[in-house]
C-alpha positions as CSV (number, residue, x, y, z in Angstrom):
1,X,119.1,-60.7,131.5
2,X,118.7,-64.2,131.6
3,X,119.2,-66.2,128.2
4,X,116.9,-69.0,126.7
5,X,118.1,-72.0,125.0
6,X,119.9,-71.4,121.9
7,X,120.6,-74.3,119.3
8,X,124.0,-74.9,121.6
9,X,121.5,-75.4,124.8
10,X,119.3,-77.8,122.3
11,X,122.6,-79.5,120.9
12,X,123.7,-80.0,124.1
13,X,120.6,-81.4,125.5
14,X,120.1,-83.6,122.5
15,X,123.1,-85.5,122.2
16,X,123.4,-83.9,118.6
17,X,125.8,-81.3,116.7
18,X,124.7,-77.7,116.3
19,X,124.4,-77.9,112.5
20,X,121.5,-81.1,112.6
21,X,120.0,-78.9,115.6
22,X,119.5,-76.3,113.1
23,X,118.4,-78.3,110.3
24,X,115.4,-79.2,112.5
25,X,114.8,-76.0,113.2
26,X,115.2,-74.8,109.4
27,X,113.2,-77.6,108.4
28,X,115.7,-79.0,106.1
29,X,115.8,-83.1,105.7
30,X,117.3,-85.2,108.6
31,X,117.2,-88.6,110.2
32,X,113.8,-89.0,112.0
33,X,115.5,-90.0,115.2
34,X,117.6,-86.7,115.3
35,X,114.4,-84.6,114.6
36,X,112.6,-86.5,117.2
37,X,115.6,-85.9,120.1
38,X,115.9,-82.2,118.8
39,X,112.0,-81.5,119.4
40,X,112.3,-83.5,122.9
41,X,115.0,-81.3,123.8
42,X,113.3,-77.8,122.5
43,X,110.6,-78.8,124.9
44,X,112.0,-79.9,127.8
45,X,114.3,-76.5,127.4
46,X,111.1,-74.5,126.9
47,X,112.5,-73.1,123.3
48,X,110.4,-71.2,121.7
49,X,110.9,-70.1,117.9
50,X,111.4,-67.0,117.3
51,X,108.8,-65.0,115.0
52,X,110.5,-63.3,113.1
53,X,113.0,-65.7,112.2
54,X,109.5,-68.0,111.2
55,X,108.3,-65.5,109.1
56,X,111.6,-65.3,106.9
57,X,111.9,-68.8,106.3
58,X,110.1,-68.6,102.9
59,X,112.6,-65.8,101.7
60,X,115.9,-67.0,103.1
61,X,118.8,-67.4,100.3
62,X,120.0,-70.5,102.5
63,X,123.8,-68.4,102.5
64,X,125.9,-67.0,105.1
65,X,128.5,-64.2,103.5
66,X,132.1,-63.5,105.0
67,X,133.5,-60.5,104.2
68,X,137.1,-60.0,105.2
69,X,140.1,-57.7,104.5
70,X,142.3,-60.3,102.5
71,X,140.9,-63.2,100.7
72,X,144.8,-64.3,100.1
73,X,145.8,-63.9,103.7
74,X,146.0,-67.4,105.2
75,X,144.9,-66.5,108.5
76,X,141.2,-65.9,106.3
77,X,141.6,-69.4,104.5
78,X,142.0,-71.0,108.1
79,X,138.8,-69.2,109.2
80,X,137.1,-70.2,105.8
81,X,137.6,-74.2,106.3
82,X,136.4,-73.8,109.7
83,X,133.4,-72.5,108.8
84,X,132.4,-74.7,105.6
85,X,131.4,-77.7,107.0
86,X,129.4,-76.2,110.0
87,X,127.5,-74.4,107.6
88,X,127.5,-76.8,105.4
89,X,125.5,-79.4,107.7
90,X,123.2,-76.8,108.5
91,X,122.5,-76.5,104.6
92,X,123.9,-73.6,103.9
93,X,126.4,-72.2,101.2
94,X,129.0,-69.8,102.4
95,X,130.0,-66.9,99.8
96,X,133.2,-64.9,99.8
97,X,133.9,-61.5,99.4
98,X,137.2,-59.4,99.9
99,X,137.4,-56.2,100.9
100,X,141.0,-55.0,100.6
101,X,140.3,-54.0,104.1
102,X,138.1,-50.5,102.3
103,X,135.8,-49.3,105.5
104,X,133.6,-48.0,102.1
105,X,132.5,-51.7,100.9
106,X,132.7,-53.3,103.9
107,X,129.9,-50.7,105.0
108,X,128.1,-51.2,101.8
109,X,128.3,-55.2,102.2
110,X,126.5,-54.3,105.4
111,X,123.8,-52.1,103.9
112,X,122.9,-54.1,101.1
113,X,121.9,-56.8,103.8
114,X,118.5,-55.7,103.4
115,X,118.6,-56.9,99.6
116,X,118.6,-59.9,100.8
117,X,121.9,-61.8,99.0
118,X,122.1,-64.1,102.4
119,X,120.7,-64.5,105.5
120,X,123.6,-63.3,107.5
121,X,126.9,-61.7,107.9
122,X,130.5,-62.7,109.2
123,X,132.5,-60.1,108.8
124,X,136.1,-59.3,110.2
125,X,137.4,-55.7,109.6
126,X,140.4,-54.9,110.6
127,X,139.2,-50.8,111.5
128,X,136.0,-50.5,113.6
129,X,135.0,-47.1,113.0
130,X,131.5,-45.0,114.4
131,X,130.5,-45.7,110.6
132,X,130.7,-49.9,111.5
133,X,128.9,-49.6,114.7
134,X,126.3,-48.1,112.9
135,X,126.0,-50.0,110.6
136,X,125.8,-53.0,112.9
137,X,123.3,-51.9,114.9
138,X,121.0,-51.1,111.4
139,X,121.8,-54.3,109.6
140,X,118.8,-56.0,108.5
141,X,120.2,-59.4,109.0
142,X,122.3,-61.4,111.3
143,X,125.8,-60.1,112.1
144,X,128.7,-61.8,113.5
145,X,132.2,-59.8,113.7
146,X,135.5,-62.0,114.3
147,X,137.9,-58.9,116.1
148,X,137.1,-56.7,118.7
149,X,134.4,-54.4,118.9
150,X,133.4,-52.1,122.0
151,X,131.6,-53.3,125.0
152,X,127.9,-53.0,123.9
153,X,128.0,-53.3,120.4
154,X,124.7,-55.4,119.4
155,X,126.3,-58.4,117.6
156,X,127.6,-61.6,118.2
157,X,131.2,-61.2,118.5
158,X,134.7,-63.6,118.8
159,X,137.7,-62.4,119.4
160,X,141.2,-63.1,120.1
161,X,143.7,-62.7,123.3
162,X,146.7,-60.4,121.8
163,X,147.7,-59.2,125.1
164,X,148.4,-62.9,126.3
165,X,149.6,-64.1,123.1
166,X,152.4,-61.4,122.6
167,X,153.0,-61.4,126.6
168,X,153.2,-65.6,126.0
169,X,155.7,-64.6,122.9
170,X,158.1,-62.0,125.2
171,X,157.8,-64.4,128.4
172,X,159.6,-66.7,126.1
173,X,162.1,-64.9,124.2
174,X,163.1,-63.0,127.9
175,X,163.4,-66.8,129.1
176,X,166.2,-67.2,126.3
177,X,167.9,-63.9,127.5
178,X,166.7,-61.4,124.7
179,X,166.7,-58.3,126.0
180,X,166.6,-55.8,123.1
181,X,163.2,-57.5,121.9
182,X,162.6,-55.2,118.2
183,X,158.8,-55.0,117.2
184,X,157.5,-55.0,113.7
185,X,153.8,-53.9,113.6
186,X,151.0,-53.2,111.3
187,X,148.9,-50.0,111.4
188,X,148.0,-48.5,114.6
189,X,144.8,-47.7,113.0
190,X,143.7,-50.8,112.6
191,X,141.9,-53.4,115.6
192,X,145.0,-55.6,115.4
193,X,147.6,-53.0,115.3
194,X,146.6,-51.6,118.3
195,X,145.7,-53.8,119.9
196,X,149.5,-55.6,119.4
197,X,151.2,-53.0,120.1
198,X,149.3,-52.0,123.7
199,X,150.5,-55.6,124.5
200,X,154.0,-55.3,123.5
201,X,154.3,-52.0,125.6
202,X,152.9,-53.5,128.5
203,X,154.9,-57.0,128.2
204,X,157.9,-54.8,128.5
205,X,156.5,-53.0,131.3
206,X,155.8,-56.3,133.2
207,X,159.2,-57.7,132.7
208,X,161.5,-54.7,133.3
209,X,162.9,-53.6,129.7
210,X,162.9,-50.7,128.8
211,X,160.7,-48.8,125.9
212,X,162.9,-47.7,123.4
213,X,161.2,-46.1,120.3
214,X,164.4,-47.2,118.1
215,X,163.4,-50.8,118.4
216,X,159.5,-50.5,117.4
217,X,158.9,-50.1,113.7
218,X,155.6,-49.7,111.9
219,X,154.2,-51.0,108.4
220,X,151.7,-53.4,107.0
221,X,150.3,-56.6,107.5
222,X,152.1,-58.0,104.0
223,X,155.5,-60.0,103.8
224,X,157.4,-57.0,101.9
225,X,155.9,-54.7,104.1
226,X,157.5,-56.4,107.0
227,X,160.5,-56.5,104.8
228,X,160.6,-52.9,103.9
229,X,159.8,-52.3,107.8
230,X,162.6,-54.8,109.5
231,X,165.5,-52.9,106.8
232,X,164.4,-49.6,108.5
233,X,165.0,-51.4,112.2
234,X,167.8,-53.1,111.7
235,X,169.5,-49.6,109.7
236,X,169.5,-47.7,113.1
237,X,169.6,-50.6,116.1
238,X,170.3,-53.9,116.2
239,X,168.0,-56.2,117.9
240,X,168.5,-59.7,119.6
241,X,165.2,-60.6,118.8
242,X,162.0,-59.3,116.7
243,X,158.1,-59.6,117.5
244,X,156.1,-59.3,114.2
245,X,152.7,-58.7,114.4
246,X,151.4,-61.2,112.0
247,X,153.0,-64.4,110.4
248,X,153.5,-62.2,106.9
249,X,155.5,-59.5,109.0
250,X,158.0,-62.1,110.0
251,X,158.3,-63.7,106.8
252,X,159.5,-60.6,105.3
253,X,162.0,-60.2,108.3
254,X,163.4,-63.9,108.1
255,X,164.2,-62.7,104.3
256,X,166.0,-59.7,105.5
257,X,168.1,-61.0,107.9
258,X,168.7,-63.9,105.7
259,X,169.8,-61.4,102.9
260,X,172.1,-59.7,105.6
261,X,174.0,-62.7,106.9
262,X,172.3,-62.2,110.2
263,X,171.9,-65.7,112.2
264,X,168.4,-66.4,113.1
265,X,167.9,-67.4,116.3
266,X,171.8,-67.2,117.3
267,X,171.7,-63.4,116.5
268,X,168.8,-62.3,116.5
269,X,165.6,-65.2,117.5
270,X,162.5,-64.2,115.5
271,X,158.4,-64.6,116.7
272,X,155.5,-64.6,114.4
273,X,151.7,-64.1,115.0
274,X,148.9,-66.0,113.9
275,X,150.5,-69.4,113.4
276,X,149.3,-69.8,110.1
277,X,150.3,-72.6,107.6
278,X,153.2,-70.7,106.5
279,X,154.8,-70.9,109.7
280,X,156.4,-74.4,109.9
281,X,156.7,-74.3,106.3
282,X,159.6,-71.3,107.2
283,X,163.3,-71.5,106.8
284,X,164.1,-71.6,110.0
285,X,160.4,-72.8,110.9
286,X,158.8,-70.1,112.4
287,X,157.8,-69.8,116.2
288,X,154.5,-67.6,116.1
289,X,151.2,-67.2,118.7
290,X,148.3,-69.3,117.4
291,X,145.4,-66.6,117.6
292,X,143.2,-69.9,117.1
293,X,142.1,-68.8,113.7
294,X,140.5,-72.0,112.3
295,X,138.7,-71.8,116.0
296,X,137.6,-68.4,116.0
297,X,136.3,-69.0,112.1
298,X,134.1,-72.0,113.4
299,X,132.8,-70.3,116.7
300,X,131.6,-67.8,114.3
301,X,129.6,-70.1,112.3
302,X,127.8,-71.4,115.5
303,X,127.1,-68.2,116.8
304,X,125.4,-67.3,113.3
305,X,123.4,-70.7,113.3
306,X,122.3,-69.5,116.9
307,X,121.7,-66.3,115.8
308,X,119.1,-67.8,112.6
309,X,117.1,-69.3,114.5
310,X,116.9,-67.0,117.4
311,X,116.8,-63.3,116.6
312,X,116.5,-62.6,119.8
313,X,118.8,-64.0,122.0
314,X,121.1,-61.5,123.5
315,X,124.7,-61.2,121.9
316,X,127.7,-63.3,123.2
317,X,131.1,-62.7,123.4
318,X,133.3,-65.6,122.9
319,X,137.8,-64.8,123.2
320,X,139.6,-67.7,121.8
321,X,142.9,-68.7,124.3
322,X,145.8,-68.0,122.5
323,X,149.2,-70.1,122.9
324,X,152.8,-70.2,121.8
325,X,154.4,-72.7,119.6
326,X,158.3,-72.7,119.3
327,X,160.1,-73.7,116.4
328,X,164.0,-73.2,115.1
329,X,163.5,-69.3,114.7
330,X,164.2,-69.2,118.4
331,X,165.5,-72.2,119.7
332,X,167.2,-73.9,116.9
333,X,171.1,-74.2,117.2
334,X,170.9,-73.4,112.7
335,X,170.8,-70.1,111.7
336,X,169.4,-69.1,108.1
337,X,172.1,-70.7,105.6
């Protein structure tokens, strides 16, 4: 199906940013000559208001809510600056709200869309169950979901590239020689947990290793959890490298092998994911796979103001490019001291 112009097409057009395209729209104050080449560009595009959309005007709350699993985790805060200031141009206040990553409230933050607490939904939850597509596909007000969701699902959706990112990660530790390449994961229950460790099996597969179960070790998305995880590794084999599924993971592992007199990199080099502030900040700095969260966070704020002011449009899929950046944890010549 062909789409119409969205407020990107009208941007675009304009000469203007998304957020002042959907001021116009909204009806909120702005400079005369941006409402003029807004409404000169809605034309010429053949844009056409949706209904619906018009008719909720009166009754909109003027907030966009993100729900996601940890309000402390600062691959969230990343996604939170991104967002604030497009939303903020567009006049609207973004609201908060943590889950603890419970599929219960994160349904119920759906359902209770219909009351009406804002006019739409970002919401990243880190399990997608039958319970979440249904509730997508019932919401009552606009829905956008940073993770992956299955083909079809009726919302606007931005995701990441694990599979290149961890590949990326391996292409560059095999490049250094490591060839008993450990992996600390999260959940395999969860959207990133699986999805990390599908990559990490076939990364292998690609480059020749073998899979050896003893070097694959499972906990959560937390620092001591990676801690707790990397002890139970490193008790039964010894790695000459470690994959962690998440920045947290390998923070917890740097502190293990630090406790254990282990080198890092000259023993064993050590890769994060996510790339979050925490990373360079890391003693040794952290190499980790920039998942592009602060870019994922704003694409997800302009698919929303897209999605306001057409309720219509079909849903889009947007994958943010992932890509490596190397610190000491795998190529300095200092180990942890």
């Amino acid at each position: 199906m062909r789409q119409g112009p969205t407020i990107t097409t009208i941007a675009e057009r304009a000469g203007v940013s998304i957020a002042s395209v959907s001021r116009v729209l909204n009806g909120l104050p702005t400079s005369e000559a941006t409402v003029r080449a807004v409404r000169v560009a809605a034309e010429e595009l053949g844009y056409v208001p949706n209904s619906v959309a018009r008719s909720l005007k009166s009754s909109r709350t003027n907030q966009v809510a993100f729900a996601m699993a940890d309000i402390g985790n600062p691959t969230y805060v990343a996604m939170v600056r991104a967002m604030q200031p497009v939303l903020k141009d567009a006049g609207l206040r973004l609201i908060l709200h943590s889950t603890d990553a419970d599929i219960d409230d994160e349904l119920d933050v759906l359902r209770r869309l219909g009351e009406r607490y804002a006019d739409g939904l970002i919401i990243s939850p880190i399990r997608v169950t039958e319970r979440h597509l249904e509730a997508f596909a019932e919401a009552r007000a606009p829905v956008v979901v940073i993770g992956s969701v299955p083909a079809g699902t009726p919302v606007d959706n931005v995701r990441a590239d694990s599979r290149t990112g961890i590949r990326l990660a391996l292409d560059h530790l095999y490049a250094l020689g490591r060839r008993r390449i450990g992996f600390v994961n999260g959940p395999l229950d969860t959207v990133p947990g699986a999805a990390r460790a599908r990559a990490y099996a076939d990364a292998l597969t690609e480059l020749g290793l073998p899979h050896d179960p003893a070097l694959i070790e499972i906990g959560d998305f937390y620092r001591e959890d990676g801690a707790a995880a990397t002890r139970r590794l490193l008790a039964r084999t010894r790695p000459d490298a470690l994959m962690c599924a998440n920045d947290l993971i390998a923070l917890g592992a740097l502190d293990v092998l630090r406790a254990e007199g282990v080198r890092v990199p000259e023993d064993v080099a050590v890769v994060g994911t996510d790339d979050t502030d925490l990373a360079p900040a890391a003693w040794p700095a952290l190499t980790s796979v920039a998942l592009g969260s602060a870019e994922r966070g704003r694409r997800a704020a302009e698919l929303m103001l897209d999605r306001l002011s057409d309720g219509d449009a079909e849903p889009r899929v947007v994958t943010v490019e992932p890509r490596l950046v190397v610190r000491g944890s795998t190529c300095s010549q200092k180990g942890i001291s």
